[in-house]
Structures are given as C-alpha cells and as structure tokens.
C-alpha positions in Angstrom: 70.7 199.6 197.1 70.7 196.2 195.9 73.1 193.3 196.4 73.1 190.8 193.7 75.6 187.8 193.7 76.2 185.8 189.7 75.6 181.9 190.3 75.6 179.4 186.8 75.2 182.7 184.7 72.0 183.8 186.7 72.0 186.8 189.1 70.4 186.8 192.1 69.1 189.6 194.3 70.4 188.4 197.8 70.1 191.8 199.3 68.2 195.1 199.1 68.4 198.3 201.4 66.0 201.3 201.2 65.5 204.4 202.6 63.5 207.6 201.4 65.8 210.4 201.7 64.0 212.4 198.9 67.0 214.4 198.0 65.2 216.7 195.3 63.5 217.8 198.4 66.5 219.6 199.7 67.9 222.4 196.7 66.1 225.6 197.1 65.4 228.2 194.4 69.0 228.8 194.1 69.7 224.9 193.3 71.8 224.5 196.3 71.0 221.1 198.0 70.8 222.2 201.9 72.1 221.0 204.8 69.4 219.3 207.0 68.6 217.1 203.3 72.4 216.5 203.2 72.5 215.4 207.0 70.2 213.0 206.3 71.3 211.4 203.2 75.1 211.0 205.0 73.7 209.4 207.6 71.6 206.6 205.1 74.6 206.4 203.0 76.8 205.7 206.2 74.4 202.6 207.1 74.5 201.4 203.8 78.4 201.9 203.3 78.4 199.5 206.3 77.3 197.2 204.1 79.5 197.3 201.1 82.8 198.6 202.5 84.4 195.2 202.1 83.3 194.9 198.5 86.1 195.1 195.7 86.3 198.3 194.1 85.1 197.0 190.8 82.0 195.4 192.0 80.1 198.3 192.9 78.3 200.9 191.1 76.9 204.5 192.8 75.3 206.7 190.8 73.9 210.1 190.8 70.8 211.0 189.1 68.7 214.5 188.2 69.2 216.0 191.5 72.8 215.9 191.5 73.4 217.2 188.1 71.2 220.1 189.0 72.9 220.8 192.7 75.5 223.8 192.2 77.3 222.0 195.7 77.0 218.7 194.4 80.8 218.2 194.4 81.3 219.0 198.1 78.4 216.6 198.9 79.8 213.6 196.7 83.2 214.3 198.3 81.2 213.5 202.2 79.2 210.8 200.5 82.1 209.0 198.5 83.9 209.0 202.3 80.7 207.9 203.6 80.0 204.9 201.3 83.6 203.5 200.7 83.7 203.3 197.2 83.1 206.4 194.0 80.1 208.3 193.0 79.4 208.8 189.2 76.9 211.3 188.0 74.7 210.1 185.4 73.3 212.3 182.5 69.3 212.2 181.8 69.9 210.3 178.6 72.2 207.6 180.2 69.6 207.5 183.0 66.9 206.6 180.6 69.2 204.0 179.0 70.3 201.9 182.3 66.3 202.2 183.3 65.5 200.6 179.9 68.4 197.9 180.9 67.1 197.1 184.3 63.6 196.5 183.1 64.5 194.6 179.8 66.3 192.6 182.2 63.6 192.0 184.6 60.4 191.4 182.4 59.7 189.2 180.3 57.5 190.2 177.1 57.2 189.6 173.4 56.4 193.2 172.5 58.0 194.2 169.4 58.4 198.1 170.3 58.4 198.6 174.3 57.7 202.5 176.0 59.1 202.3 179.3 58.2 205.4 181.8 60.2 206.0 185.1 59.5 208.7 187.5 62.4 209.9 189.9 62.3 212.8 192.5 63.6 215.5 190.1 63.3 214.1 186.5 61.1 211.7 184.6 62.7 209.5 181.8 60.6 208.3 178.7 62.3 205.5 176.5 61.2 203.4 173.5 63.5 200.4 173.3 63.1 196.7 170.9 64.3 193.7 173.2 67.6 194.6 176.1 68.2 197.9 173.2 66.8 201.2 173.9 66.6 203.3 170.4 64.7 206.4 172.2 65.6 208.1 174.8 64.5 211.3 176.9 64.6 213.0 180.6 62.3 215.6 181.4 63.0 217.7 184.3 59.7 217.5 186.5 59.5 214.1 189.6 57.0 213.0 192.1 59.0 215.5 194.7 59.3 218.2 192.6 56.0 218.4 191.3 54.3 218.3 194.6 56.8 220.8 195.9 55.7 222.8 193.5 51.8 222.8 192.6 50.6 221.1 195.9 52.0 223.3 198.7 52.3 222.2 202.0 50.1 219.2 201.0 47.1 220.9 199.8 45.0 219.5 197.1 42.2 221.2 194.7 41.1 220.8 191.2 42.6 223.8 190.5 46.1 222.8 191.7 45.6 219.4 189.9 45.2 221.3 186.9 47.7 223.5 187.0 50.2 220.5 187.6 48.6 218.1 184.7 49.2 221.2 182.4 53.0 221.9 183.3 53.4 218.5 183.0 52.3 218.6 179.3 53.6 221.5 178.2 57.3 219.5 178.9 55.5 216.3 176.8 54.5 218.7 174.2 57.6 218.5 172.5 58.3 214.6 172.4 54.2 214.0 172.2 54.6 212.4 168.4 57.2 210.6 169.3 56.1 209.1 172.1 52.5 208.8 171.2 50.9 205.2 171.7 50.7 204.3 167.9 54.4 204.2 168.4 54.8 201.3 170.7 53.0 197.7 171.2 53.5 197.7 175.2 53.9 200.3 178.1 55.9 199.5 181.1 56.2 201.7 184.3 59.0 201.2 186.6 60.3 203.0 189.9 58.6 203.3 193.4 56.0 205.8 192.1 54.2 203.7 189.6 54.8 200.5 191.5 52.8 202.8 194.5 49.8 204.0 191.9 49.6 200.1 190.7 49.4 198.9 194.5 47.0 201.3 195.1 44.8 201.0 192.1 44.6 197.3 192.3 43.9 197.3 196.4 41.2 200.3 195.6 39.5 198.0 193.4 40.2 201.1 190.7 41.8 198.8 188.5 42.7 195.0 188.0 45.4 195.0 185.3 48.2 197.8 186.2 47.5 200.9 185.6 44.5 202.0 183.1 43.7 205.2 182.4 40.0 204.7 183.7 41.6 203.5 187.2 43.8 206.9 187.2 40.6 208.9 186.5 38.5 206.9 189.4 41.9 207.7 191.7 42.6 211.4 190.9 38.8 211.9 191.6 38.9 210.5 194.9 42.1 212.2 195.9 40.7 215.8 195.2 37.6 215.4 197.5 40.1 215.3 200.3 41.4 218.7 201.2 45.1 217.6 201.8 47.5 214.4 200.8 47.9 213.9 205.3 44.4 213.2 205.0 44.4 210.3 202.2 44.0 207.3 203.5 44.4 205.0 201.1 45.0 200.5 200.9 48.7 199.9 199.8 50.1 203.7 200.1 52.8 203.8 202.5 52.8 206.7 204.9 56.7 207.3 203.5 55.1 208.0 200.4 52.1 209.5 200.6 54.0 213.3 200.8 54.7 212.8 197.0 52.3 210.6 195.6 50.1 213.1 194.5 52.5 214.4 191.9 53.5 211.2 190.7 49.9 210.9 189.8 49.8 213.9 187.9 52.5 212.7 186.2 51.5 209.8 185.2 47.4 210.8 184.4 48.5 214.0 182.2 51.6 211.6 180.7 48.7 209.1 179.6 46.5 211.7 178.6 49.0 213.0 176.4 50.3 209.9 174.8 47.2 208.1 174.4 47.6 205.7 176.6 45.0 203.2 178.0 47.0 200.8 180.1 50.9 200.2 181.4 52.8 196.9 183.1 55.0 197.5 185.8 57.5 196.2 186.1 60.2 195.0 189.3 63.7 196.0 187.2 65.0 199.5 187.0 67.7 201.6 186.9 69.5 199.8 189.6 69.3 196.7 188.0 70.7 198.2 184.7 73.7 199.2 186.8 74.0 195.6 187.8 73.8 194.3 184.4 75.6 197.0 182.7 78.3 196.6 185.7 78.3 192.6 184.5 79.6 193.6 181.5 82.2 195.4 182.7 83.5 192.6 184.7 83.3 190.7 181.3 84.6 192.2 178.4 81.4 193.5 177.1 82.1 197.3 178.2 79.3 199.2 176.8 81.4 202.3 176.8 83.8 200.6 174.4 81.2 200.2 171.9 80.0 203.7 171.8 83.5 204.9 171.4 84.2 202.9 168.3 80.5 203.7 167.3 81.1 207.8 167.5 84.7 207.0 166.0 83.3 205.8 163.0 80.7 208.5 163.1 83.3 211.2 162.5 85.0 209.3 159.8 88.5 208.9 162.3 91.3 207.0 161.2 91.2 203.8 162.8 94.7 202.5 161.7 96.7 205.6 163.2 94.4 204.9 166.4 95.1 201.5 166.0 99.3 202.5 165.9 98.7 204.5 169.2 96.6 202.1 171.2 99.8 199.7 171.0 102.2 202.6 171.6 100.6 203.4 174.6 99.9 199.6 175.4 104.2 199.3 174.9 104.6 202.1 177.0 102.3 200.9 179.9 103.7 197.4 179.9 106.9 198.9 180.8 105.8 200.9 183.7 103.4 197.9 185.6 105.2 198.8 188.7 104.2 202.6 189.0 101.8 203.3 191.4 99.0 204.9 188.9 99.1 202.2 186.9 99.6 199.4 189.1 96.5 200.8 191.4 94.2 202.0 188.6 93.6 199.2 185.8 91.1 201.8 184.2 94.2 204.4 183.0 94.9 202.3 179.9 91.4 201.5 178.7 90.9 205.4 179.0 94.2 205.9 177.1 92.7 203.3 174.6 88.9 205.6 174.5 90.6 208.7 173.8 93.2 207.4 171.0 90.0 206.6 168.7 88.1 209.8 169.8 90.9 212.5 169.9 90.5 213.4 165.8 86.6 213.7 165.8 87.3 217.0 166.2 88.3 217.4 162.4 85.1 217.1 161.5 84.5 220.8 162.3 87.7 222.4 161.9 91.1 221.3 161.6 92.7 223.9 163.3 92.3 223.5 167.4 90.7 220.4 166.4 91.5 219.0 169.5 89.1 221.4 171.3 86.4 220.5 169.1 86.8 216.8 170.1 87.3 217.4 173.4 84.1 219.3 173.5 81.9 216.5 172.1 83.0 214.5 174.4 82.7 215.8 177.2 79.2 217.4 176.3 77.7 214.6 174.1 75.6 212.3 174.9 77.8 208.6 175.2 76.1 205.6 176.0 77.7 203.8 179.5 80.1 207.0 180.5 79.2 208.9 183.3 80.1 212.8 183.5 83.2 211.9 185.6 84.2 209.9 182.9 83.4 212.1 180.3 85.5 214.7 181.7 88.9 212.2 182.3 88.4 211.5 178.4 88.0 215.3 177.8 90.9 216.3 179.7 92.8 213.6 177.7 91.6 214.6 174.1 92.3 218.7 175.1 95.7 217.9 176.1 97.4 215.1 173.7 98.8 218.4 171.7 100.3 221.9 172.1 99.9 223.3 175.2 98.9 221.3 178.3 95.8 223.3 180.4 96.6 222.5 184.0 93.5 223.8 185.2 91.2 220.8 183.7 93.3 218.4 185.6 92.5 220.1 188.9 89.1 219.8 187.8 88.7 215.9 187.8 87.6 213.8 190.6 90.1 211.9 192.9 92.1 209.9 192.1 92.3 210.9 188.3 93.3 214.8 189.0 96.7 213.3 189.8 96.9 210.1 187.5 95.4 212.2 184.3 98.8 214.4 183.8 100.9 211.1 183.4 98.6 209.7 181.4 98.5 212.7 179.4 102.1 212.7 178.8 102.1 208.7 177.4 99.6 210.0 175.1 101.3 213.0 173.9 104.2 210.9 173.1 102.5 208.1 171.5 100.8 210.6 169.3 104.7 212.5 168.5 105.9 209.0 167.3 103.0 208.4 165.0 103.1 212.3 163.8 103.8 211.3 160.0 101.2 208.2 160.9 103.1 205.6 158.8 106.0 205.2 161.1 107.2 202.2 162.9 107.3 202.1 166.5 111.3 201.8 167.6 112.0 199.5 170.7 112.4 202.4 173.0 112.4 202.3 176.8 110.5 204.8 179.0 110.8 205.7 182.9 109.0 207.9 184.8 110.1 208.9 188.6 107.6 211.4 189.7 107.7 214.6 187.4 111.3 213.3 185.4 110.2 211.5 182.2 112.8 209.6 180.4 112.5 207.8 177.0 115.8 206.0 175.8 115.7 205.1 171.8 118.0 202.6 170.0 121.8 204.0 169.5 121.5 206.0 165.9 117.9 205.8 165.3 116.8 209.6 166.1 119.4 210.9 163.7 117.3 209.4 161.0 114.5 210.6 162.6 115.5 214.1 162.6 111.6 215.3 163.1 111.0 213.6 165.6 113.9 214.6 167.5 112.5 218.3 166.9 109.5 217.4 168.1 110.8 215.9 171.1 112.9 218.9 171.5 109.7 221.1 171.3 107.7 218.8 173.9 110.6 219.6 176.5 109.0 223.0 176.6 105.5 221.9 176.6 106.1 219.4 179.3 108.7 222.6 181.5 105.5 224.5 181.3 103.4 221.7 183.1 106.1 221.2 185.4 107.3 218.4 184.3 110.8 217.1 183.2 111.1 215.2 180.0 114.5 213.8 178.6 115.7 211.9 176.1 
C-alpha cells in the first residue's frame, strides 16, 4: 500500500506498507483460495485498514489482481476484506492490469525512448506492455507468476537443471504466441517493474553478475549458480530477502526464458508500478480527467452510436436527477449519474450485430470487453444498465452486483428506461415534467394537455406500468 499526498501539482509518497501474503499461494487445483491463505491476508488487510479507515471514500483505490479473478470464492473473501479494509475492492482484468502497470512506471521513470516494453511479474500472472510516453498501445497478461511457477516446477523448493528446464519451456510456450510482437526489434528500451525484478536487479548487481540492471549474461551467471544448490532454503544469496527467496526461483525463470524469447540483452527497472498507476489514474478521477469517460466515447464511436439521441438522454436523466438530490441513492452515491451518463452512449452498440435484442449484444460487450479504467465491478453495473433500459427488467443481474449498487442499480434502471421512452421517436423535446420516487412508487407528473398530443408515449407509459409491476415496482403517471 502506498500513501501519497498532492502538494503544488507534485505527488508525494509519504507512506508505504508491505506485507508478503502471497495469495496465489493459497487456491488449490480446484481454484478455491483456502482458508489458512485467507486468515492471513484478513489479518494484513486489518492492519492496513487501520491505516486508511479515516480516508474519504473517493481517495482510495483497492484492487484485485490475477488471483482474484481466478478464485471461484473470491466474492465471499472480498466481502471479509472490504469489511476488513474500510473502503471497496475492484477486480481488475489482465489487460487493465497491464495498462495501470504501464501508468505507474511512465509515471515514475524518466526516459526518452521512443517505444518502451515494460515487463511486470505478479504471483499468478505476468503482464507484457509496449507503450510511447504515459500511453500504453500493447497490452497482454499471461497466466504464469513468481508463486505459481515455483509452486509448480520447483516442488517443495527443490532445484535441478531439469526442473529449470521444464519451467523456462512452459514459460515460452505461453510467449510463443505474442513472441513477434513483443520481440526486441519492436521496442528502443525494456523496463522491469514489481518486487521480483527489483529482487533479480538487487541481487545481480550485489553478486557482482551484473552492473547495469539486468543483462542477460548476468541472468545466465545467476541461473548457473542457483542450480548447483540442491534447494532455494539453501541459496544464500547478497540482497535476496529471506521473504522472498521461496519464489525467486521462478521469477528467474520468468524472466531468463522471457529474455531468451524476446531477444533481449538488457532491462531498467524501474521504482513505479501498478500501484502508482492507481494513484495517478485515481488523480484523474478526482479531476475531471476520468479515463473511463474516454474509452466510453472511444468504443461509442467505434460502433457508429448516435451521439445526439445519447446526447438527449444524458440531460434527460441529468433533469431527472437534479430533481431527486435529496434521495438517499443519489445523495450518497455521486457515481449513479456518471454511470447513467456511460451507459446512455454505450446502450445501442449492440446494433452493430443485430438489431433485434440488441440490448443484449451491448450489454455483452460490455461487460466482457476489454475497457480501459473500468474494473469488473464496474463493468457489470454498466451491463446491468444496458440489459435492462428496455422490455423486460432481469432481476436476477441486480442481485448479482456488489453492495451498494445491487440496490441503487434498479432506480437507476428505471430513470433510464424512462429517459430512453421519452426520446423513443429520438427528435422529441423533453416536456418540463416532475418525477418522485418514494421507495418502489414512481411518479412522473407532465404538463396539463401535453400527453394527449403525445398519444405514444402515453402507450408506452401505459406498457412500462407492466414492465415496472413485474419488477415490483409501482409506476404512475
């Protein structure tokens, strides 16, 4: 964890907190994480909850990485963790992973490489990014990390040629496929960041097997040395911690079969990573530089949407909100409108593959695609939206989101659906109507005369009273 406070535009690190927990460590063959692991990661994430509890909600960041999007319980352990910690938990995919590392060390390093490949190695996954300046253009996360890797090929700790092998091989066979495009003729610099490769750069420079980061001849002198020991308790070695030393061996294979593979003959490390990406991708957040914003106009205009009938909703729904500043969703949760405002551009990309049930197809994509500063949680509020702005509403998905947005995400629903039943015809002009909503009772009151010439809409709204009876809700007008 670290703590970072903004002074004359300039962040500074004024705290940092770390503990090995190794979570990958803890989900068996059946990809459940168990419960010693999860005992122990509570009890870290209790200490450092200590230390934020008092922080506003929209200055901190959590996130979950490879482990947790593999874990078939990792919703009952986020729902402990959350309580331990004070403050939400969003999962990250592998791609938006890569793209916050590739923040944190753009960030945090300052070079004048055209092209940059930037390498980070986590428990469970290892991310691979080519990026130009603070923009990452290629992106990838391969499911093999220092713990899972000597979990797998170094058991109990032993070491032999033949296990190295074995280990270097697997780990090419998942490079195979991204080998071109990640070979060295691609890229004028290579930067490593996470714990692992700042470990192999300590140890390489204090081994005297290297004395510029890490070079491929100093990874060859070090995986020599390390296999005429007969296990990783016995390595002994300047600048490796004894907290690490369990797992080093398979970041090392890792990184010699990754340089191997790619051609390369040296790499930088660097101090920034994927928590400082959070912190600067948090930063603009705070102001009015939301990266999620941009990728949802981006993948708008990617499926050729309408902009001016989302345009009409977005101040529909803006109208609608401004009106009900007192109830408790919206008054508690400043996020409901600006996800109101995400899924009015996306809800038609759907049409792209089908008009009819289009709004699965666009629900679909974006919950499964891959969208640039959204998290899965996130991902799945704008889904649930999208899915339910027509027809029938599906229940089920709302009992499906994460607290507090299973029970804000119906109402929300609702402004939307009506929003998008004004604008049906998509060239009509808002009336000054007034809306109320008391618990499950919906009331919209329109100027005296105007739905008799708008007799459509009146049918519409005549039809939504049934959609909304069925959701058990109660909508009158």
């Amino acid at each position: 964890m670290i703590i970072c406070s903004l002074k004359d535009g300039k962040l500074q690190t004024i705290d940092r907190l770390k503990e090995m927990v190794r979570l990958a460590a803890g989900l068996n063959q059946y990809k459940y994480l168990d419960q010693e692991t999860q005992d122990k990661a509570l009890a870290c994430l209790e200490r450092f909850g200590q230390r934020i509890n008092n922080f506003p909600p929209n200055s901190v960041r959590i996130v979950g990485t490879n482990t947790l999007r593999q874990a078939k319980n990792a919703e009952q352990f986020i729902i402990k963790a959350e309580q331990a910690l004070g403050h939400p938990i969003h999962i990250v995919s592998g791609i938006e992973e890569a793209r916050l590392i590739y923040q944190g060390v753009a960030h945090s390093l300052a070079s004048n490489a055209n092209n940059r490949f930037v390498m980070d190695i986590g428990g469970s996954s290892t991310e691979y990014i080519i990026g130009q300046h603070d923009m990452a253009h290629i992106k990838e996360s391969l499911n093999m990390g220092c713990v899972t890797v000597s979990q797998n090929f170094f058991k109990n700790g032993a070491l032999s040629k033949k296990a190295f092998k074995k280990a270097s091989l697997f780990v090419e066979q998942q490079l195979e496929p991204f080998q071109a495009t990640f070979n060295s003729k691609n890229f004028d610099e290579a930067i490593g960041a996470s714990g692992s490769l700042k470990a192999i750069s300590s140890v390489l420079q204090a081994s005297g097997f290297s004395n510029n980061g890490i070079t491929l001849e100093g990874m060859e002198k070090l995986v020599s040395h390390l296999l005429t020991q007969g296990n990783i308790e016995q390595v002994h070695l300047p600048a490796l911690s004894i907290e690490r030393r369990p797992v080093f061996i398979g970041a090392v294979a890792i990184v010699y079969a990754t340089f191997k593979t790619l051609n390369i003959q040296q790499m930088t490390v660097s101090d920034g990573a994927l928590r400082e990406g959070l912190v600067h991708d948090l930063l603009g957040r705070i102001y009015n530089e939301d990266i999620r914003s941009q990728t949802s106009q981006i993948i708008a205009e990617r499926y050729h949407t309408d902009k001016r009938h989302s345009d009409q909703l977005k101040e529909t729904m803006r109208y609608m909100v401004a009106q009900l500043d007192n109830h408790p969703y919206f008054s508690d949760n400043p996020s409901c409108l600006q996800f109101l405002e995400w899924a009015a551009e996306l809800h038609e990309i759907g049409f792209e593959i089908a008009h009819n049930h289009y709004q699965k197809h666009s629900a679909y994509i974006v919950e499964n695609g891959d969208m640039a500063g959204f998290s899965k949680q996130d991902q799945q509020i704008l889904s649930c939206l999208v899915r339910n702005h027509r027809k029938k509403i599906s229940l089920s998905r709302f009992s499906d989101l994460h607290a507090p947005w299973r029970q804000h995400a119906p109402v929300m629903t609702i402004i939307f659906r009506l929003a998008s039943l004004l604008h049906r015809n998509r060239h009509s002009i808002r009336p000054d109507f007034k809306i109320n909503i008391d618990d499950k009772d919906i009331t919209l009151t329109f100027p005296e005369q105007w739905l008799e010439q708008a007799p459509l809409t009146q049918a519409d709204l005549k039809q939504e009273i049934q959609y909304l009876k069925q959701a058990r809700f109660k909508l009158s007008f």
